[in-house]
C-alpha positions as CSV (number, residue, x, y, z in Angstrom):
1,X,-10.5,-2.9,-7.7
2,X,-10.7,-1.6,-3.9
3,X,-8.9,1.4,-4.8
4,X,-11.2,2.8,-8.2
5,X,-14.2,2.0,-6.1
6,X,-12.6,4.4,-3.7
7,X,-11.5,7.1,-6.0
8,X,-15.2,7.2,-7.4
9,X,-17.2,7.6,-4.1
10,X,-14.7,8.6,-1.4
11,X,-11.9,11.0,-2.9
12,X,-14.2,13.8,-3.5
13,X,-14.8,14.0,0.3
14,X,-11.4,14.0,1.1
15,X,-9.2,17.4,2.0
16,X,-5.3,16.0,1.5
17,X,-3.0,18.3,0.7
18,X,0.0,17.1,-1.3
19,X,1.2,15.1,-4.7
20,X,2.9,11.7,-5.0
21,X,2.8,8.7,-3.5
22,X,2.7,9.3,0.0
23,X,-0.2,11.9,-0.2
24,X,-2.5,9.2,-2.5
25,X,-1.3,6.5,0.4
26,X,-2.8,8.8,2.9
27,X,-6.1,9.4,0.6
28,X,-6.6,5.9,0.3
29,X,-6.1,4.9,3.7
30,X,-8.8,7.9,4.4
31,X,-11.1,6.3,2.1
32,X,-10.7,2.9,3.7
33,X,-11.6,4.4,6.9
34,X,-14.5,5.8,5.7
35,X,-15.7,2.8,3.8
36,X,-15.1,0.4,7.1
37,X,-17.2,3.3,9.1
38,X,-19.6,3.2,7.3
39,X,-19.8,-1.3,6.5
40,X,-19.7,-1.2,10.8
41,X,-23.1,1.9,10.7
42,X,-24.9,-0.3,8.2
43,X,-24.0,-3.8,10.2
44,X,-25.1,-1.8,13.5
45,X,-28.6,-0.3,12.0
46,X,-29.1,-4.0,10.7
47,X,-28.8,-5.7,14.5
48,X,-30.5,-3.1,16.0
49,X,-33.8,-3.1,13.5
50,X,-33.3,-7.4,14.1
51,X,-32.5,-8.1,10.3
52,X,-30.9,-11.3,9.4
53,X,-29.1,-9.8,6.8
54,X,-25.8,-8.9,8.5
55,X,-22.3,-8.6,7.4
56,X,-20.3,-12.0,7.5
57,X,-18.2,-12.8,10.3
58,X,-14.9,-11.6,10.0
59,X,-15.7,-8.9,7.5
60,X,-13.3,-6.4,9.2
61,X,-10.6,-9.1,9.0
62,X,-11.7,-9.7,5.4
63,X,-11.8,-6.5,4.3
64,X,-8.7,-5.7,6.0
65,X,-6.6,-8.0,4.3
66,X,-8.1,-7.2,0.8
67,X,-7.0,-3.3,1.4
68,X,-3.9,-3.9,2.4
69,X,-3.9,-6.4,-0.6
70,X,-4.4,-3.6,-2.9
71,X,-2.2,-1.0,-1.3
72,X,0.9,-3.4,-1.5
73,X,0.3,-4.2,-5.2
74,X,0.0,0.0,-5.7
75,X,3.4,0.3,-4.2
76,X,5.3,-2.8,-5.6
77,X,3.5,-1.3,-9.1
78,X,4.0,2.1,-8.5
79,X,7.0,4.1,-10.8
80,X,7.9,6.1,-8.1
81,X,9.2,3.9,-5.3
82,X,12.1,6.0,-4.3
83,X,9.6,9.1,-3.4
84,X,7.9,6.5,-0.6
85,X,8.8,7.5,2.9
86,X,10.1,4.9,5.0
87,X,6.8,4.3,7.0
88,X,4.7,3.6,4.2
89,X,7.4,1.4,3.0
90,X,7.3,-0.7,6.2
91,X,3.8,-0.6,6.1
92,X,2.9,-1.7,2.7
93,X,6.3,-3.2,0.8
94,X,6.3,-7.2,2.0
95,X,9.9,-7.5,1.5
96,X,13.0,-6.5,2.9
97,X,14.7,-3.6,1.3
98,X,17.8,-1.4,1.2
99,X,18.8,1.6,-0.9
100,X,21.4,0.8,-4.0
101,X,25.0,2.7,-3.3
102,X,25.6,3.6,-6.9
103,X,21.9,5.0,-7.7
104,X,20.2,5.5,-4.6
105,X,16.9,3.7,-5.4
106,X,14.9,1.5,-3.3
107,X,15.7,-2.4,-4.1
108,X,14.5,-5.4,-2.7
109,X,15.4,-9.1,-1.0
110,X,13.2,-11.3,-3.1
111,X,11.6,-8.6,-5.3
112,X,12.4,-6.6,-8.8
113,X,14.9,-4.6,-8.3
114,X,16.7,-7.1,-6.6
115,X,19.1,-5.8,-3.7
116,X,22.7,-7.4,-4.5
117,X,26.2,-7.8,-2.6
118,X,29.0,-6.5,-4.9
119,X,32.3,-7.5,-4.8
120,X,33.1,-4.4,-2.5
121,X,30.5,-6.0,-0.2
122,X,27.9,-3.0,-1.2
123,X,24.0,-3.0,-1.6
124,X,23.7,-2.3,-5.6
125,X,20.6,-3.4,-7.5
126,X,20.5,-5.4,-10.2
127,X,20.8,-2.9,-12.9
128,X,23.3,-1.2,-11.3
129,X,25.1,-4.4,-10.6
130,X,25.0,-5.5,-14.6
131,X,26.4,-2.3,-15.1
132,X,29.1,-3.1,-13.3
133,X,30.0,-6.5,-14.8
């Protein structure tokens, strides 16, 4: 996986302050950067020496995809959902969400825990919702 290649080359040259979610969001994003900088150095040294073996087209696009791949299924896998700041949540969670008004946690349109209308019309998830019934 993307994210234990990182953690075995990259993290150690990372400085990020912090625990939790957000922070290892931040580290890995860091680590992407560095791995695309350094995929774009080896494709540029490659043109100008006049190899033919060069990156595919669309690497970047590729590669792209694949991270942010891997950084949704951390979040959706993650335990602590709740402790994700709203911008990382937009960034990486694919579905809609709101926040449950009996427990406060994160739940989702489409996705575990799923975001229900009660018969007060408020968001509750599902646990909280069988609870209820």
């Amino acid at each position: 996986m993307l994210l234990e290649i990182f953690e075995e080359y990259f993290y150690l040259q990372i400085n990020i302050n912090g625990d939790g979610i957000n922070a290892d969001i931040e580290r890995y994003e860091t680590c992407y950067s560095l791995l695309h900088s350094l995929l774009s150095d080896l494709d540029e040294m490659g043109e100008q020496a006049g190899s033919n073996l060069r990156l595919p087209m669309r690497w970047e696009d590729n590669l792209d995809e694949y991270f942010n791949e891997c950084m949704t299924a951390y979040v959706m896998n993650n335990d602590n959902k709740s402790d994700l700041s709203e911008e990382n949540a937009d960034k990486y969670i694919p579905y809609e969400y709101a926040y449950c008004s009996k427990c406060g946690e994160r739940c989702y349109y489409g996705a575990y825990p799923e975001a229900i209308e009660n018969n007060h019309n408020k968001i509750v998830c599902e646990i909280c919702f069988g609870e209820e019934n």
